[in-house]
C-alpha positions as CSV (number, residue, x, y, z in Angstrom):
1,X,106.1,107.0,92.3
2,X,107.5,109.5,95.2
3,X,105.7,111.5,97.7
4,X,105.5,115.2,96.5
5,X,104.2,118.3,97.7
6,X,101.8,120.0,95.1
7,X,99.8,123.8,95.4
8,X,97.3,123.8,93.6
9,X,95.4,126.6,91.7
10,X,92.7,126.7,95.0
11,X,95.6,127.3,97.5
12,X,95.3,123.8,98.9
13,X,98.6,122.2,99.7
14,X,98.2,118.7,98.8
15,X,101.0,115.8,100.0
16,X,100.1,112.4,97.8
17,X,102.4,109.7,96.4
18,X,102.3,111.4,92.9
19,X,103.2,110.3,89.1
20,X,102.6,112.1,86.0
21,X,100.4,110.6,83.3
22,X,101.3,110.8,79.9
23,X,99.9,110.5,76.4
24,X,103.2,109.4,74.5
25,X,105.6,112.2,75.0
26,X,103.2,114.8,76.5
27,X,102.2,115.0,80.3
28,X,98.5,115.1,80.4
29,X,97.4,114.9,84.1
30,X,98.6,113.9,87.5
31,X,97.8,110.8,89.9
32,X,97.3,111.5,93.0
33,X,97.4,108.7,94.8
34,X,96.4,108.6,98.7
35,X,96.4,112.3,98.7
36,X,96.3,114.5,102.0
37,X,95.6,118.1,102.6
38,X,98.4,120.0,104.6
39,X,96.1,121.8,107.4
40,X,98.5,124.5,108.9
41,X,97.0,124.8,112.2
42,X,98.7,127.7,114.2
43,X,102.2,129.2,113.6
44,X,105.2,128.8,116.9
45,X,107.3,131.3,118.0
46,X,110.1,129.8,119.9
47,X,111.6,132.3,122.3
48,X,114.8,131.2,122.7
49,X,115.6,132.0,119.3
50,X,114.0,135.1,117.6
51,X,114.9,133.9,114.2
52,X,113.4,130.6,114.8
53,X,109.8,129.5,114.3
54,X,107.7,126.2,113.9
55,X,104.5,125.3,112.8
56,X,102.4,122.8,113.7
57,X,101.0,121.0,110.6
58,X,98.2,118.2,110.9
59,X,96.7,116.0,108.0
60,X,93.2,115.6,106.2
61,X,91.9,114.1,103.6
62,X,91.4,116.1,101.0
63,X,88.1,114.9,99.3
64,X,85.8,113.9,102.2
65,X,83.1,112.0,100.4
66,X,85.1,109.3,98.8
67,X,86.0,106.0,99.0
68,X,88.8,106.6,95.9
69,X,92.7,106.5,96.6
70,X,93.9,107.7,93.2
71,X,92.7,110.9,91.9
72,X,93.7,112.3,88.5
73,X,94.7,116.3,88.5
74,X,94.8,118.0,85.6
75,X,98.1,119.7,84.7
76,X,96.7,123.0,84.4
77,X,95.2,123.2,88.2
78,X,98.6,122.6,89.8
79,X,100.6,125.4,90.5
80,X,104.0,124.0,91.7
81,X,104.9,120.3,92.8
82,X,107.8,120.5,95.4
83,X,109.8,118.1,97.5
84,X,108.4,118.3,101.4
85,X,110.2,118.5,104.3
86,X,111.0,115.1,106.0
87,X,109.0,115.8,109.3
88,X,106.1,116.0,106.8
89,X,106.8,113.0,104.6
90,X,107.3,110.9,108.0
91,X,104.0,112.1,109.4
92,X,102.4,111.2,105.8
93,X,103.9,107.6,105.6
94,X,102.7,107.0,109.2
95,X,99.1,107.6,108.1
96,X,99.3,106.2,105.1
97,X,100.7,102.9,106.6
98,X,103.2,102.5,104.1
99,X,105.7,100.0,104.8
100,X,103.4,98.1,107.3
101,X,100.7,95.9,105.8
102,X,101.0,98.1,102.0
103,X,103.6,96.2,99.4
104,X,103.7,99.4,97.9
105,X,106.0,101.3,99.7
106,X,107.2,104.0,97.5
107,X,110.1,104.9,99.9
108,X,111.7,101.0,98.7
């Protein structure tokens, strides 16, 4: 598995330790597992520097009302799956506890 960044067809940015599911040779749905919804929260503008600006970025879960770690996605609602930036991955495995009490680490 690997921690990806997907967009889905809603908009929703969606950070998750991610694999593709497949029926023999042909990718059928996505796992999601331990997914979190990227909240942007309000854009930085750094004076120093007028080409440079920050976000700040916090973390949700992204279905409220459940108990389940690992939801399936079908191909079809995902837009783009992308590689995130390490400040986001870092904050992800931090909430995630990976690496602490979770054999699982998918970073190993």
């Amino acid at each position: 598995m690997s921690i990806k960044l997907a967009v889905l067809q809603t908009g929703d940015q969606i950070i998750a330790d991610m694999r593709e599911l497949m029926d023999g040779e042909k990718s059928v749905a996505y796992l999601f597992k331990k997914p979190q919804k990227i909240v942007i929260n309000s854009p930085l503008l750094v004076e120093d520097d007028a080409e440079t600006a920050a976000i700040e970025v916090s973390l949700s879960s992204w279905i409220l009302l459940t108990d389940e770690d690992e939801i399936m996605i079908p191909l079809n609602q995902v837009v783009t799956l992308v590689e995130p930036v390490e400040s986001v991955v870092k904050m992800y495995l931090e909430k995630m506890s990976y690496g602490q009490n979770d054999q699982s680490n998918p970073t190993d």
